[in-house]
C-alpha positions as CSV (number, residue, x, y, z in Angstrom):
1,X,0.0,0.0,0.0
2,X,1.0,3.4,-1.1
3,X,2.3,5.5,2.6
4,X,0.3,9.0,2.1
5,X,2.4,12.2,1.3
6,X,3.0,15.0,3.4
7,X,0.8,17.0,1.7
8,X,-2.0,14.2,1.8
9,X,-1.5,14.2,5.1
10,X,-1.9,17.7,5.7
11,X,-5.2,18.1,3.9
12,X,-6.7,15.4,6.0
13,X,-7.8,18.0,9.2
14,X,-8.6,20.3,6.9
15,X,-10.9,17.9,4.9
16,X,-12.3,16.9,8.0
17,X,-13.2,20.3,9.5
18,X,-14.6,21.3,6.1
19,X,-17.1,18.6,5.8
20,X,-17.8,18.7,9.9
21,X,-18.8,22.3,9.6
22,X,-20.6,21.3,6.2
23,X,-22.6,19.0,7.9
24,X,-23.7,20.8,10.9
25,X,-24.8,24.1,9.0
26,X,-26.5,22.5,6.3
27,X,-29.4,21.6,8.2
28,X,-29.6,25.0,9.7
29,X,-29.0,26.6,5.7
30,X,-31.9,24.2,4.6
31,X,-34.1,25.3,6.7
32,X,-33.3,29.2,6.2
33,X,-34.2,28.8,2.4
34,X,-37.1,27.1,3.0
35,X,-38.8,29.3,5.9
36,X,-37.7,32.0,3.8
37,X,-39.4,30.5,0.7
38,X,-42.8,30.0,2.6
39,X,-42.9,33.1,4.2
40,X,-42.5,34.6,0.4
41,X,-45.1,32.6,-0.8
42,X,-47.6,32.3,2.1
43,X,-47.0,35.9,4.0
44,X,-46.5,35.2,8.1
45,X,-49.3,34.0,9.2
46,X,-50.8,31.3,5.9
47,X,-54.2,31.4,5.3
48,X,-54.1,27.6,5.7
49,X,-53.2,28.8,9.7
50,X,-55.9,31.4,9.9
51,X,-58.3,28.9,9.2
52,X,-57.1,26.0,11.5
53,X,-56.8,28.3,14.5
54,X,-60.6,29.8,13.6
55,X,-61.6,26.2,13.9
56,X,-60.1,26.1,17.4
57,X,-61.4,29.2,18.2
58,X,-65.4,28.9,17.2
59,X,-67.9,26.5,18.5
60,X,-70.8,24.0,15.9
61,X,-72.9,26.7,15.9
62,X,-70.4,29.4,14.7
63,X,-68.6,27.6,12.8
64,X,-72.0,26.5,10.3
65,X,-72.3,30.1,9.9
66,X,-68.9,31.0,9.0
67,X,-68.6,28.4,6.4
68,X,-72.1,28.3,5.3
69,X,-72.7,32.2,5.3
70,X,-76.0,31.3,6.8
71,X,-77.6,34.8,5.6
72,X,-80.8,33.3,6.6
73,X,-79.8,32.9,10.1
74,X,-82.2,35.1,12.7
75,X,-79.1,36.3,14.1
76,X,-79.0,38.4,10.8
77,X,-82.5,38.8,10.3
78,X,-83.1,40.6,13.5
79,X,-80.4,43.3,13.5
80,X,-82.0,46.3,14.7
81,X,-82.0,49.3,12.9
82,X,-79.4,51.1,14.7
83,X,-77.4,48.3,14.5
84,X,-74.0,49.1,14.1
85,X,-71.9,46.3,11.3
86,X,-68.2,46.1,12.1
87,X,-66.7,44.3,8.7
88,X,-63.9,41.9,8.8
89,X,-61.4,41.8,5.7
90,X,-58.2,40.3,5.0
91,X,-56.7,39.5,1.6
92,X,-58.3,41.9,-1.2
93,X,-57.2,40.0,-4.5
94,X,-58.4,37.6,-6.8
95,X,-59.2,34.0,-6.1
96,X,-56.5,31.5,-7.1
97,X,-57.0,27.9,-8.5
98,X,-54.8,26.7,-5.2
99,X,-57.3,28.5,-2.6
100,X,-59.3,25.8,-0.9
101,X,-63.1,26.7,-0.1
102,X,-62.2,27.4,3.7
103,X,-59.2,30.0,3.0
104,X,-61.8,31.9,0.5
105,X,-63.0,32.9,3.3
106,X,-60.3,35.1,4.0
107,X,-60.1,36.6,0.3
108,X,-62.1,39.2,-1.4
109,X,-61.7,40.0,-5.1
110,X,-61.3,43.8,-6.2
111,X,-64.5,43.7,-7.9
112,X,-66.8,42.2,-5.1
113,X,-64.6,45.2,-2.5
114,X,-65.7,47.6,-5.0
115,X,-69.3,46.6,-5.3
116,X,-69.7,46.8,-1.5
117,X,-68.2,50.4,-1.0
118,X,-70.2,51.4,-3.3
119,X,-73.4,50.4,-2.1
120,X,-72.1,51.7,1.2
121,X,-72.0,55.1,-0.5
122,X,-75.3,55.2,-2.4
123,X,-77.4,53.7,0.5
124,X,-75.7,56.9,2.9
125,X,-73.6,55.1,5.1
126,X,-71.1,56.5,6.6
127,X,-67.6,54.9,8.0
128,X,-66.6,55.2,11.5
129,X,-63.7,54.4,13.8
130,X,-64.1,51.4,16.3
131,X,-63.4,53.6,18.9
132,X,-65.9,56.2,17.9
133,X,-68.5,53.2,17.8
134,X,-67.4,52.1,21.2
135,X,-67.6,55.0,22.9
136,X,-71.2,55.7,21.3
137,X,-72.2,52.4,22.5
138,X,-70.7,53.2,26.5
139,X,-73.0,56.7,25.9
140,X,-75.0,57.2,22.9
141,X,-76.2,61.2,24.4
142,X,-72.6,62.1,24.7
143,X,-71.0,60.1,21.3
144,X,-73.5,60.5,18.8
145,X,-73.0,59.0,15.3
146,X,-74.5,59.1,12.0
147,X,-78.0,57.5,11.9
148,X,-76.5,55.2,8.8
149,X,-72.7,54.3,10.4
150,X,-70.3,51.3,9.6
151,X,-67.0,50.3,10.6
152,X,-64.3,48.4,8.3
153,X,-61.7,46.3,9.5
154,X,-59.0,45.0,7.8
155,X,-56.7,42.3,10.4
156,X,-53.2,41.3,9.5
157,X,-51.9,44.2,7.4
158,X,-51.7,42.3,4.2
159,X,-49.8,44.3,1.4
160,X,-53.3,44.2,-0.8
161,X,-54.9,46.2,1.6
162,X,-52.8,49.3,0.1
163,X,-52.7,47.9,-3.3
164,X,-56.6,46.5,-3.8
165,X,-58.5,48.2,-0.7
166,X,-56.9,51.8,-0.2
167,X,-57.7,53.2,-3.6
168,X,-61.6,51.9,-3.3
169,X,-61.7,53.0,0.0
170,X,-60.5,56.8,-0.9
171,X,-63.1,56.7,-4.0
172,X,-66.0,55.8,-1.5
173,X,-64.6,58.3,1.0
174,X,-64.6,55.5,3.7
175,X,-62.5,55.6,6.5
176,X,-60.6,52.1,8.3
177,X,-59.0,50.5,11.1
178,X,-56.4,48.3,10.2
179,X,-55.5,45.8,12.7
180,X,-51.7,44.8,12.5
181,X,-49.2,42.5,14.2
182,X,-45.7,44.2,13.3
183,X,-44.5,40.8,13.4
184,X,-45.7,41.1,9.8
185,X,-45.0,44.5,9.2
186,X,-41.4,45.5,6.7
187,X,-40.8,42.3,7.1
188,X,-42.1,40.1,4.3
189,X,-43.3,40.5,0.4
190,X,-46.4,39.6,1.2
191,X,-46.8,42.6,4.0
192,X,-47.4,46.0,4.4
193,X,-44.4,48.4,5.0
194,X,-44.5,50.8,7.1
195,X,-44.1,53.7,4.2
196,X,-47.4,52.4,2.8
197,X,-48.9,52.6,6.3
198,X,-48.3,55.8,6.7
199,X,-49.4,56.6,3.5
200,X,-52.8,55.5,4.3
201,X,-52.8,57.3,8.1
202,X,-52.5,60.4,5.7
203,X,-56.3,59.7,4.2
204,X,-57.6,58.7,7.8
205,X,-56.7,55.1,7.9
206,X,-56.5,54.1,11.9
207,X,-54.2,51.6,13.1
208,X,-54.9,49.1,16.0
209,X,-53.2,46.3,17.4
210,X,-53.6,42.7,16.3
211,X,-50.8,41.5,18.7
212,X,-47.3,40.8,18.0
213,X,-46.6,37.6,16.1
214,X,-50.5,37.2,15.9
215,X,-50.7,34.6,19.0
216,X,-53.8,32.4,19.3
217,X,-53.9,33.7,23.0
218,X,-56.3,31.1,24.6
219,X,-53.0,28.7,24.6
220,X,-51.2,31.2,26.2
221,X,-49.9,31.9,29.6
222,X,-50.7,35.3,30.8
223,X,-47.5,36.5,30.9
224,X,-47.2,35.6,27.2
225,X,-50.7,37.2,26.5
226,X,-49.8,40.4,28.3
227,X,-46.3,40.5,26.2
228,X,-47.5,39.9,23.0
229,X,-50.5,42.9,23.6
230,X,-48.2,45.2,25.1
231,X,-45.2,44.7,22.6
232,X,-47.0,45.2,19.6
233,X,-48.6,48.7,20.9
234,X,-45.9,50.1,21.8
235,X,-44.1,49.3,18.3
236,X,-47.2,50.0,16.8
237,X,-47.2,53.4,18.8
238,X,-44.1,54.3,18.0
239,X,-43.6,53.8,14.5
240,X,-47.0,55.3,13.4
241,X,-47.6,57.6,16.3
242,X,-49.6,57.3,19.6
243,X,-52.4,59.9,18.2
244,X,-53.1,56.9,14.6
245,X,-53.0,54.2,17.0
246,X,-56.7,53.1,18.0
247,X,-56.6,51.3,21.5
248,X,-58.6,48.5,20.5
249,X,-57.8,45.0,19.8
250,X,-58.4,42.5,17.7
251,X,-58.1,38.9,19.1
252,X,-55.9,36.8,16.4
253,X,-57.9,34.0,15.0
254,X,-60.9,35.1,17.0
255,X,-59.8,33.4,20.2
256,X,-60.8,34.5,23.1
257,X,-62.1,33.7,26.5
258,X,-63.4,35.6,29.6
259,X,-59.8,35.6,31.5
260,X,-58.6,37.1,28.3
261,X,-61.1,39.8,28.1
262,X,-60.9,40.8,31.5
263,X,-57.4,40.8,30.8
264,X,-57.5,43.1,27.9
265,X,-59.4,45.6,29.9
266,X,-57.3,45.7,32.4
267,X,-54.7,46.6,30.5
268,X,-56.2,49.8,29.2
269,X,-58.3,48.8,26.1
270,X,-61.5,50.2,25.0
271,X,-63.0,47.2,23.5
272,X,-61.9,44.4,21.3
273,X,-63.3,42.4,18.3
274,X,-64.2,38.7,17.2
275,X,-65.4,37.4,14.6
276,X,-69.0,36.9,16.3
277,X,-72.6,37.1,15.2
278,X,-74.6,38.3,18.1
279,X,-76.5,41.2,18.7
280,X,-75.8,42.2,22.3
281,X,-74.3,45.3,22.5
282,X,-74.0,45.6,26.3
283,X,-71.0,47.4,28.0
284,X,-69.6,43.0,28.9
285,X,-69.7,42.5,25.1
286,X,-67.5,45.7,24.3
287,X,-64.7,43.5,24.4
288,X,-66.2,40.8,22.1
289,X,-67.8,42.7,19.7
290,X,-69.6,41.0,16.9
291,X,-67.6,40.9,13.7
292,X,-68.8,40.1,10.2
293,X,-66.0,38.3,8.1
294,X,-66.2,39.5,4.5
295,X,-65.3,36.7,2.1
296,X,-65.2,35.6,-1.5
297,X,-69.1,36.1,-2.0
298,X,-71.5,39.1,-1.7
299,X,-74.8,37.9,-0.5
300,X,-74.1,38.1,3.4
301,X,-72.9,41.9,2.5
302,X,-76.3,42.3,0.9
303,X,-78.7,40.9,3.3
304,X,-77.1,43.1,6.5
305,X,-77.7,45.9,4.2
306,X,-80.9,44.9,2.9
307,X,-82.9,48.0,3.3
């Protein structure tokens, strides 16, 4: 057998260190590319997430409404008059071949956001903030609002709702909240950047907090749940300005429970949104208040504004 040279010999540590270190970073390089790949696909939170954690989060009941738009429902059909809607959006685009029936949910096209401002406007609505309904709601003599009010939520801060939503909405002359998790924010494709945000404060878009990394909080501890509230106002407060900053929240996924709402108002909050169908609107539910969610189809839209 050949005896190995010098400079064989020499190589050997280095060979061995080179494929050591290959080995041990690969799996970390791997999966780098591949979070990074998903989150440019699927934004931070997927909408394959949004609807496994709304499962968690609703009970039978809530559920068959949610996927079954159950327009005929009484709980639609007996609104009152001065009923105040609070719309839920999240994606505005067009619906993809690869979007399952249950994520539609979560996606309205241009045209079908278009057609619903619009009959906003010519039926004489006008958009309010959350706050401004909440407040009217703790005193209606002291916080009067428009006899025809709505309020339009948007939760996640997906980059749409400046590309789709913000142009429609300043053609209808409605106003916003958008509820945001800066987990999201400047941070991904599939976000919002702050720039964009601002643009929108600048038309009277309101901003309002969503938590931090948009936490399904009822799996929480409360020290988490505290954390994740407080964190994202104060980033939210500082990068857009306390005064464009709406102290309301909205729970991620819809999950809540009571320890969770007495938590929230604890911690300073005027009120906080589901996704809900009620019709209470009692000073207890001011920190579950009722939430349509606005998906791929417009009859539910048309029957709560059914003159």
């Amino acid at each position: 057998m050949r005896a190995k040279s010098k400079d064989e010999a020499k190589l050997n540590p280095f060979a061995k260190a080179l494929l050591l270190g290959v080995l041990f970073f690969l799996p970390f390089l791997i999966s780098n590319i591949l979070t990074a790949d998903y989150f440019e696909r699927k934004n931070a939170v997927s909408l394959e997430e949004e609807v496994e954690f709304f499962e968690k989060a609703l009970n039978a009941e809530e559920l068959t409404q949610l996927y079954g738009k159950n327009i005929d429902s009484d709980k639609v059909k007996v609104l009152p008059k001065n009923k105040v809607v609070i719309l839920g959006y999240h994606q505005i685009r067009e619906i993809e071949s690869i979007d399952g029936p249950k994520t539609r949910l979560f996606i309205t096209s241009p045209k079908i956001f278009e057609k619903e401002m619009k009959l906003l406007k010519d039926k004489g609505y006008t958009s309010i903030s959350l706050v401004e309904y909440i407040n009217h709601l703790k005193n209606e003599k002291e916080n009067p609002i428009p006899e025809k009010s709505v309020v339009i939520t948007f939760d996640d801060g997906y980059v749409t709702q400046y590309t789709e939503a913000f142009p429609i909405l300043k053609k209808y002359g409605m106003r916003a909240t958008l509820f945001l998790y800066m987990d999201c924010i400047d941070k991904y494709p599939a976000c919002l950047s702050s720039l964009q945000i601002k643009e929108m404060l600048d038309s009277g878009i309101t901003v309002a907090n969503h938590t931090l990394r948009h936490t399904f909080l009822p799996e929480q501890r409360e020290s988490i749940i505290k954390k994740e509230i407080l964190d994202n106002q104060n980033l939210l407060e500082k990068t857009f300005g306390k005064e464009n900053v709406e102290k309301v929240l909205a729970y991620p996924y819809g999950g809540q429970n009571e320890k969770i709402k007495f938590l929230v108002q604890n911690l300073g909050y005027s009120g906080a949104v589901g996704i809900t169908r009620g019709t209470g609107k009692d000073a207890y539910n001011i920190f579950n208040l009722d939430r349509y969610l606005m998906g791929d189809k417009i009859e539910l839209f048309e029957e709560l504004f059914k003159d």
